[in-house]
C-alpha positions in Angstrom: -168.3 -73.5 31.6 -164.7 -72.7 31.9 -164.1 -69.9 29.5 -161.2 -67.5 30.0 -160.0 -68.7 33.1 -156.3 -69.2 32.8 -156.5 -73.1 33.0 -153.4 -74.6 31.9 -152.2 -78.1 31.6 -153.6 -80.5 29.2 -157.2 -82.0 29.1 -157.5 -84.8 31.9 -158.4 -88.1 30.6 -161.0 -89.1 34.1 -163.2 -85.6 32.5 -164.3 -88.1 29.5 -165.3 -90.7 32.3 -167.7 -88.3 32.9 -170.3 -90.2 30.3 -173.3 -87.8 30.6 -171.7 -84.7 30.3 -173.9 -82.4 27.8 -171.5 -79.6 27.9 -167.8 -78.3 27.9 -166.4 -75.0 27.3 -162.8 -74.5 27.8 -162.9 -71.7 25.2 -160.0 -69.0 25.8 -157.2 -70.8 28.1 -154.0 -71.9 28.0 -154.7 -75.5 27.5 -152.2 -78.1 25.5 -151.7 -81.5 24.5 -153.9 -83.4 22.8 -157.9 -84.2 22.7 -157.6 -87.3 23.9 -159.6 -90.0 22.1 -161.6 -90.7 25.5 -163.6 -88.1 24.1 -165.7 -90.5 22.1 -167.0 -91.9 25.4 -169.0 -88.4 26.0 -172.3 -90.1 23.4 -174.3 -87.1 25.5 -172.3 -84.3 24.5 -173.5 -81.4 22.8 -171.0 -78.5 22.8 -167.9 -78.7 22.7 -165.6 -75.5 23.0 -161.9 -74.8 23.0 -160.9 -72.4 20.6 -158.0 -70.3 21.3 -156.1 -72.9 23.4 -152.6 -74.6 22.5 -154.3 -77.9 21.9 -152.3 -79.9 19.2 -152.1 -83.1 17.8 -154.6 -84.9 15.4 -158.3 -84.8 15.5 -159.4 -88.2 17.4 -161.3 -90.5 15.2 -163.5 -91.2 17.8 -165.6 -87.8 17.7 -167.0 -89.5 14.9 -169.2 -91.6 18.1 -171.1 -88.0 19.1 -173.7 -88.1 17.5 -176.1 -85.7 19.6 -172.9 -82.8 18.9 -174.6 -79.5 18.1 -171.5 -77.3 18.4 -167.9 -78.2 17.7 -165.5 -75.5 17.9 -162.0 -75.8 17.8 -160.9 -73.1 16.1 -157.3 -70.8 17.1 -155.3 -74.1 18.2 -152.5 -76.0 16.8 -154.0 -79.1 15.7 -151.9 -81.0 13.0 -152.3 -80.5 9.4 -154.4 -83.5 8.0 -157.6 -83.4 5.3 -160.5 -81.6 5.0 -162.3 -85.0 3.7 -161.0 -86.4 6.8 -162.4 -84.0 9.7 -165.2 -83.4 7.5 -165.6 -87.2 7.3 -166.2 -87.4 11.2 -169.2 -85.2 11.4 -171.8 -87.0 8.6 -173.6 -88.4 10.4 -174.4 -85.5 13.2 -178.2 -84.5 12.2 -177.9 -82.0 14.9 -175.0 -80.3 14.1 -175.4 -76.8 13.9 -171.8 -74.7 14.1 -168.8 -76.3 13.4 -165.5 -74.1 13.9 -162.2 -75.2 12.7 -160.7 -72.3 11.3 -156.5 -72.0 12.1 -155.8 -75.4 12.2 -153.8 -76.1 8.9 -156.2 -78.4 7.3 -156.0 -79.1 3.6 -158.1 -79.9 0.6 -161.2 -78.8 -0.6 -164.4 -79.0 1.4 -166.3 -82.7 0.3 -169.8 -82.3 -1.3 -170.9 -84.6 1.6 -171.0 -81.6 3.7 -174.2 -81.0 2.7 -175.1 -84.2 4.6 -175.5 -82.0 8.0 -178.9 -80.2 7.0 -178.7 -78.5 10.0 -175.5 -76.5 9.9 -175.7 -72.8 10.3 -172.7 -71.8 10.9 -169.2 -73.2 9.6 -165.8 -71.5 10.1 -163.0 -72.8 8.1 -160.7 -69.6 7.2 -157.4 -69.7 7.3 -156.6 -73.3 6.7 
């Protein structure tokens, strides 16, 4: 856990070699750049936290590959504008997802019936898109 502690930079590509990481939480820095598609090497990951960051870019496809992902958040960035069907489209088939933040990150569209694929969702943030 790295929360609030000034990192800056962008997200090195050798942390997604780390293959059995269950856990990372950059929430609160100054972090830019993109989420590099290596992250869809990380198939133990659980949590994954960096809201309030600069991150930008596009969503990689390849989150769509972790499947044990029990918290997503990644709201307070300055991720491109694409479609709700599409980031919504990466997460169907997580059966353990439980919070999924993406609020302030310009997505459009409404929100697809097929969200109510993830039975175990507690907690979504979407505001402000």
């Amino acid at each position: 856990h790295l929360e609030s502690t000034s990192l800056k930079g962008t997200l090195p590509t050798e942390l997604f070699l780390l293959t059995h990481l269950k856990s990372i939480c950059i929430t609160l820095n100054e972090l830019t750049g993109t989420i590099p598609v290596e992250i869809g090497n990380l198939h133990s990951l659980r949590v994954f936290e960096a809201e309030g960051n600069s991150l930008s870019g596009t969503l990689p496809l390849t989150i769509a590959n972790l499947t044990t992902l029990e918290n997503f958040r990644i709201a307070f960035n300055h991720l491109s504008s694409s479609q709700m069907s599409t980031v919504f489209g990466m997460f169907y088939n997580f059966s353990n997802l439980k919070e999924l933040s993406i609020s302030s990150q310009s997505i459009e569209g409404s929100i697809p019936t097929e969200i109510g694929l993830l039975s175990n969702l507690n907690r979504l943030e979407i505001g402000s898109n």
